[in-house]
C-alpha positions as CSV (number, residue, x, y, z in Angstrom):
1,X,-36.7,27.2,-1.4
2,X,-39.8,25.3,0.5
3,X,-40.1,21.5,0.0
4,X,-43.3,20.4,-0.4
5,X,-44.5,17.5,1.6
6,X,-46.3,14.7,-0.3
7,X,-48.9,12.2,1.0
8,X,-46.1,9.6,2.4
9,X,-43.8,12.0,3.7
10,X,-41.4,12.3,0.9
11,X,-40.3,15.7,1.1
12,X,-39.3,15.3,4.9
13,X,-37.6,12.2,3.9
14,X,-35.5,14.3,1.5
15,X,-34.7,16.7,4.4
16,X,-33.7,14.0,6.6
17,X,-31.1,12.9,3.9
18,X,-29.9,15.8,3.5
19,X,-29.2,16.9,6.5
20,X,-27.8,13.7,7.2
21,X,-25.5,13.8,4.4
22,X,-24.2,17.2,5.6
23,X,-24.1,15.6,9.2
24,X,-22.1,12.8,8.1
25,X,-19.5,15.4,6.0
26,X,-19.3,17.2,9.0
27,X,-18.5,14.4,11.0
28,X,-15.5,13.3,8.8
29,X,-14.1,16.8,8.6
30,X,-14.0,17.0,12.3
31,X,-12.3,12.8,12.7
32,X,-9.8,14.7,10.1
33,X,-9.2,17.5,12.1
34,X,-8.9,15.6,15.0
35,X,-6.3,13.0,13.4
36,X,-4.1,15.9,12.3
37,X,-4.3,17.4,16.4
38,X,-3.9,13.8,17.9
39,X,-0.9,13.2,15.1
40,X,0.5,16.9,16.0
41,X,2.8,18.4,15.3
42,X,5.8,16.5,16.5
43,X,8.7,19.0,15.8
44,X,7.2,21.6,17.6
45,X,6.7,19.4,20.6
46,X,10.4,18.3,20.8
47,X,11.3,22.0,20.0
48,X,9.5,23.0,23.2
49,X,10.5,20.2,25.1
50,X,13.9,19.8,23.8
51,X,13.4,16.1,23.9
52,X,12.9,13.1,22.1
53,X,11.3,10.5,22.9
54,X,12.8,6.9,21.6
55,X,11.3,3.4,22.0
56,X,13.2,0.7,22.4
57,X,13.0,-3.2,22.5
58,X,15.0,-5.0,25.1
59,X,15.5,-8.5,23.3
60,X,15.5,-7.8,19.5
61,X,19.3,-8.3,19.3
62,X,21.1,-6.7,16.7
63,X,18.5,-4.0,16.6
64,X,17.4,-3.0,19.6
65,X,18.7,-4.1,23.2
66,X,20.1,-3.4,26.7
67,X,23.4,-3.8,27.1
68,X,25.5,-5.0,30.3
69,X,25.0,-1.2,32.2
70,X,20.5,-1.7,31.1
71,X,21.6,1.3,27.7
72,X,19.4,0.8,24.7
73,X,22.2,-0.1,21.5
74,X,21.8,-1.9,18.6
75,X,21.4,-1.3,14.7
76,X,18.1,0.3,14.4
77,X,19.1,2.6,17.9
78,X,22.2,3.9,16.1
79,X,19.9,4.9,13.1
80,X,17.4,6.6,15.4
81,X,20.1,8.4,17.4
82,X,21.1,9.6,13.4
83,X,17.9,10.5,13.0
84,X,17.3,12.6,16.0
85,X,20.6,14.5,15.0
86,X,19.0,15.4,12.3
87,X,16.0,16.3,13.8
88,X,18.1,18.9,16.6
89,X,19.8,20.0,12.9
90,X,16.7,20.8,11.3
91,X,15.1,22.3,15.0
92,X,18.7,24.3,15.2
93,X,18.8,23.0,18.5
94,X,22.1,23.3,20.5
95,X,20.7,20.3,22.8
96,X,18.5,17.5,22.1
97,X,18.1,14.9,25.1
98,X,17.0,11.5,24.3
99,X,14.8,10.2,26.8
100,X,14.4,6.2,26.3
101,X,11.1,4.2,26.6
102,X,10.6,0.0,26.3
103,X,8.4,-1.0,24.4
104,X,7.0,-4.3,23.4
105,X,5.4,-6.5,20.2
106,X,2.3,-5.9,22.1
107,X,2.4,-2.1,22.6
108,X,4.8,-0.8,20.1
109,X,2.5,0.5,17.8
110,X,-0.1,1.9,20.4
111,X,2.6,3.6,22.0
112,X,3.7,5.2,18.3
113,X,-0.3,5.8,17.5
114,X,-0.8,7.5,20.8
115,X,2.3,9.6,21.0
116,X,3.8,8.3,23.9
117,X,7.4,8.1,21.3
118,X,8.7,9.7,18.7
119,X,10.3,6.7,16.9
120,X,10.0,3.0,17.6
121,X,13.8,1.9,16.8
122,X,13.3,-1.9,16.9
123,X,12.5,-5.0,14.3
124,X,9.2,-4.0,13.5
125,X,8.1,-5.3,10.0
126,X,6.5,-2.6,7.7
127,X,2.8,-3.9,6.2
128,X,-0.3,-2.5,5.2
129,X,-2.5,-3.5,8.3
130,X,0.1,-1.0,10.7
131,X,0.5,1.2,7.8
132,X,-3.9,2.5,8.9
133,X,-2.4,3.1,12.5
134,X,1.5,4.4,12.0
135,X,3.8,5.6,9.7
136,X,7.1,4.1,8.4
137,X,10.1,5.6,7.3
138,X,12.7,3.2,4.6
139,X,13.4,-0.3,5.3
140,X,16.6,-0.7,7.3
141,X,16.7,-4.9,6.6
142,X,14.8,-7.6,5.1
143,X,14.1,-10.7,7.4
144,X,12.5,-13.9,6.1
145,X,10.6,-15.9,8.5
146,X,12.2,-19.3,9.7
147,X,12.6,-21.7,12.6
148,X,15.1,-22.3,15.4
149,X,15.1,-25.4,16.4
150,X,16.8,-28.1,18.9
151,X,19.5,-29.9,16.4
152,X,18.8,-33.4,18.3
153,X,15.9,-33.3,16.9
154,X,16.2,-33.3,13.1
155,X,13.8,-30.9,11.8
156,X,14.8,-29.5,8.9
157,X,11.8,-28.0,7.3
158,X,7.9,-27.4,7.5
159,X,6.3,-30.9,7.3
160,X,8.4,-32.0,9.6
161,X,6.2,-29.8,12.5
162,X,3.7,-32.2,12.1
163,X,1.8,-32.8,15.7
164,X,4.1,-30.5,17.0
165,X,4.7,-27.9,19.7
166,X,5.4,-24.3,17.6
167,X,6.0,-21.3,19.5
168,X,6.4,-17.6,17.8
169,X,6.4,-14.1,19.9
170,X,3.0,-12.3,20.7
171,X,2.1,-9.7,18.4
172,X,4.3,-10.1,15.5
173,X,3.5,-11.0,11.9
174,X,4.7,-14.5,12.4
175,X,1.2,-16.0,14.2
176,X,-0.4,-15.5,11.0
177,X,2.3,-16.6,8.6
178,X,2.5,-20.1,11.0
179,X,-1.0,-20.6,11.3
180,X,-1.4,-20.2,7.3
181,X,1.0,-22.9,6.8
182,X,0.0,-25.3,9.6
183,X,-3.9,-24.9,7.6
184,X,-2.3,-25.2,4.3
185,X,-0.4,-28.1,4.9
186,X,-2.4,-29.5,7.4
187,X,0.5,-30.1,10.1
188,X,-1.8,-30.2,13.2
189,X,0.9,-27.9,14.8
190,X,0.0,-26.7,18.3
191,X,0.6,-22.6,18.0
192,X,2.1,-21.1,21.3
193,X,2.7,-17.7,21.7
194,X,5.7,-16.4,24.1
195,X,5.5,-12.8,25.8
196,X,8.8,-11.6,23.8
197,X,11.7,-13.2,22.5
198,X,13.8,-14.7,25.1
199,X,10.5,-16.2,26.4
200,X,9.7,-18.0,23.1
201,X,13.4,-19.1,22.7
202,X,13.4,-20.6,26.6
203,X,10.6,-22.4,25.8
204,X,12.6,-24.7,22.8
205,X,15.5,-24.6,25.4
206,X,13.2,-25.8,27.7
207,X,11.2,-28.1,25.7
208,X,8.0,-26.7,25.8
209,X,8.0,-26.1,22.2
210,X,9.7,-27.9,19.6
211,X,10.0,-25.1,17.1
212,X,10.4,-21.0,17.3
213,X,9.1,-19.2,14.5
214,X,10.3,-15.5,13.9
215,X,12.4,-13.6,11.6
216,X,15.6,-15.3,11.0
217,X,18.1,-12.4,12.2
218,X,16.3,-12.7,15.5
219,X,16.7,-16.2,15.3
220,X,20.6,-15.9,14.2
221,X,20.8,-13.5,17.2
222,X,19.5,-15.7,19.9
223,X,21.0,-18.3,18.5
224,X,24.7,-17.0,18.9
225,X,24.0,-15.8,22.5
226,X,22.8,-19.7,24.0
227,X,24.9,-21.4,26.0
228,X,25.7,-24.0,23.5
229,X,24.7,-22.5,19.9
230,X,25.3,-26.0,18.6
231,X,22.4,-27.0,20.3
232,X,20.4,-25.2,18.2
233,X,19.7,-24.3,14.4
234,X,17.9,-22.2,11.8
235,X,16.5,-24.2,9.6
236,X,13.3,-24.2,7.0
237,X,12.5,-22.6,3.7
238,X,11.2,-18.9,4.2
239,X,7.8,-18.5,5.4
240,X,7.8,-14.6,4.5
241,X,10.0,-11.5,3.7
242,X,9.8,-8.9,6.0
243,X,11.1,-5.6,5.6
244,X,12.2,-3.5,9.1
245,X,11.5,-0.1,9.1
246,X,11.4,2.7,12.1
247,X,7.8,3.3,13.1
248,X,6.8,7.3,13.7
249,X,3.5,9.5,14.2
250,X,1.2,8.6,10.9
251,X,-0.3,12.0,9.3
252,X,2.8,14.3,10.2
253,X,4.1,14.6,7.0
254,X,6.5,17.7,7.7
255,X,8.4,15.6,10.8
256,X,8.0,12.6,8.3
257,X,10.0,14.4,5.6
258,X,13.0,14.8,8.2
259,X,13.1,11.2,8.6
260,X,12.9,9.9,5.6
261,X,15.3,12.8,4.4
262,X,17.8,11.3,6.8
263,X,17.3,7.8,6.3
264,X,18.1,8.4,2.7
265,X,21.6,10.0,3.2
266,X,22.5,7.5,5.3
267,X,22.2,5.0,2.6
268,X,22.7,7.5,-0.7
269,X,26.4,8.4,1.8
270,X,27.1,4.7,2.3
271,X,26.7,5.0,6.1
272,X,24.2,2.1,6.0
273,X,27.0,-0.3,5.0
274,X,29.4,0.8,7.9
275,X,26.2,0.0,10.3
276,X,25.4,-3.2,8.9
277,X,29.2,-4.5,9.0
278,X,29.5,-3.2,13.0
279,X,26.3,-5.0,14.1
280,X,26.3,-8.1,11.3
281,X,29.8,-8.8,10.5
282,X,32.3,-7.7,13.6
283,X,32.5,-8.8,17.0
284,X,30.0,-7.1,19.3
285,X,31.1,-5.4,22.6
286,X,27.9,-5.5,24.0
287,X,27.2,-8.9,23.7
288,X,31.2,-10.4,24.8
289,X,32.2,-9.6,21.5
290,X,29.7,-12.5,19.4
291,X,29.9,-11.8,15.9
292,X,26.7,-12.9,14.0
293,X,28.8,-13.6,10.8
294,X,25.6,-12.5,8.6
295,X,26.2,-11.2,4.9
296,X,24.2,-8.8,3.9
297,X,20.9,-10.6,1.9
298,X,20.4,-9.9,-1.6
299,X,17.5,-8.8,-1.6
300,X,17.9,-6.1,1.2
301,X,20.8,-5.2,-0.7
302,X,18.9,-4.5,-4.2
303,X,16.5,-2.5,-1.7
304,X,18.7,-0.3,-0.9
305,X,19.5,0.5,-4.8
306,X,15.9,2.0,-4.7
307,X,15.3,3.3,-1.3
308,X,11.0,3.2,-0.2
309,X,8.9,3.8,2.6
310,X,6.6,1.8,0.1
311,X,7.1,-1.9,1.2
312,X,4.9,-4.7,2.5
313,X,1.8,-6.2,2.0
C-alpha cells in the first residue's frame, strides 16, 4: 500500500519510523542471538574438550587458596570439584580434567562473562549489579561485612574510624558499603583500596591503614594465619550480609540446571554440613592445622532450609 506524502514530509517521516522500528527489532534479536553464542553452550564445550575449566582465588582462605605444594583447596573448590563430577555424570564422561585458572576481585567476573572458566569457586557475593553480567548458582555462606583491626588500638566500632586510614580489597562490594557509611556518618575516613587480601591485611600490619574492611570470614581467616592473632581483632556491628555463591556463564540455562541440581543435593543430602565442619570447625592441614573455630551463622543456616539462587540486592 503507497503512502502518500503530505506538504511537510509526513508520510516519509512515517517510513523512516517504521523502518526504524523494524531496524531497532532486528538489532535486539541479533544482541540476543549473539548473547546465547557468546554464553554457548558450555556442556558441549567441556564434552569436546573433556575439560573444565575452574577459577580460583589464591588468598580467600577457607574458600579458595593455594596450599603449601601452589594446589587450589578450600570450601567453595571442594564444591566446584562436586560440581564438575556432576557435570562428567551428566556428560557420561569416563574422564573430566580440571584445568585451574587464578583469578582476581578485579577480573573474576570478566573472566566468567567472557568464558575464559566454567565456574568461579571463590567468595564472590551474589547481587543484582553482577547478576546483568554472570550467573549464580545457591549461596554456599553468608558473610557480614566487618573490620579487622590492630587491638592496641581500641577501635571497637564505626565512629571510632573517624579521621582514619580504612583499607578494603579492590573490586569487592565492601568500597561501597564503607564509603556509604563514612558519608552517612560523616567519619572523614581516608578509603584505601589493596590489590587482594593479603595486601589489604599487610597494610594494618604495617600501619598504613588503621582498619580493613571485608567480609568477616575473610577477616577470621587472616586473622588466624598472622603471626600473632592477638594482635589483631574483628570488631564492629555488620556493615552488610553477603551471600557467596559460585559464579558461571549467565544465559546457559541447560549447564545452569546441572549446577544448581547439584548444589541442591549437596545440601538436601547433608553434605553441606560435613564441608562446613572440615573447613570452619576442624584443624586445617593446609594451613598447619589452624582451626577457624566458626559456628555456622544463623542466618546461613535458615538459608539453607530454603535453598535460592535468588539472593542479594
Amino acid at each position: 500500500m503507497a503512502i502518500r506524502e503530505g506538504k511537510d514530509g509526513q508520510g516519509s517521516k512515517v517510513v523512516a519510523r517504521r523502518n526504524a522500528g523494524v531496524a531497532v527489532a532486528l538489532a535486539l534479536m541479533l544482541s540476543v542471538a549473539a548473547a546465547a553464542a557468546h554464553a554457548e553452550d558450555v556442556l558441549a564445550k567441556i564434552r569436546d574438550s573433556k575439560t573444565i575449566t575452574l577459577g580460583y582465588r589464591e588468598a580467600s582462605f577457607p574458600f579458595s587458596f593455594v596450599d603449601q605444594d601452589k594446589k587450589p583447596v578450600g570450601y567453595a573448590v571442594d564444591l566446584c570439584l562436586k560440581i564438575a563430577d556432576a557435570v562428567k555424570q551428566q556428560l557420561k564422561l569416563p574422564q573430566l580434567n580440571i584445568a585451574y585458572v587464578p583469578v582476581t576481585s578485579s577480573n573474576r567476573i570478566d573472566m566468567i562473562a567472557s568464558g575464559k572458566i566454567d565456574l568461579e569457586c571463590g567468595s564472590t557475593t551474589n547481587n543484582a549489579e553482577r547478576r546483568k553480567k554472570v550467573g549464580f548458582t545457591i549461596a554456599h555462606f553468608m558473610a557480614s561485612s566487618r573490620m579487622l583491626v590492630r587491638t592496641e588500638d581500641k577501635i571497637k566500632n564505626w565512629p571510632d574510624l573517624r579521621d582514619k586510614k580504612v583499607v578494603t580489597t579492590k573490586g569487592t562490594t565492601s568500597v561501597k558499603s564503607l564509603i556509604d557509611r563514612g558519608q552517612v556518618r560523616s567519619l572523614n575516613m581516608t578509603v584505601l583500596e589493596g590489590r587482594d587480601h593479603n595486601e589489604s591485611f599487610k597494610m594494618v600490619e604495617d600501619k598504613a591503614a588503621d582498619a580493613f574492611v571485608m567480609d568477616d570470614v575473610l577477616l577470621y581467616g587472616l586473622k588466624a594465619t598472622a603471626k600473632d592473632p592477638a594482635a589483631y581483632a574483628v570488631v564492629g556491628e555488620p556493615l552488610t550480609t553477603e551471600p557467596y555463591a559460585i559464579m558461571l556463564p549467565k544465559n546457559d540455562a541447560a549447564y545452569k540446571a546441572v549446577v544448581d541440581r547439584e548444589m541442591g543435593r549437596i545440601i538436601h543430602d547433608g553434605e553441606i554440613y560435613k564441608l562446613y565442619t572440615k573447613w570452619f570447625l576442624s584443624p586445617i592441614p593446609a594451613k598447619n592445622n589452624l582451626t577457624l573455630n566458626m559456628p555456622m551463622g544463623y542466618l546461613f543456616r535458615e538459608s539453607l532450609r530454603f535453598p535460592s539462587d535468588q539472593v542479594g540486592n
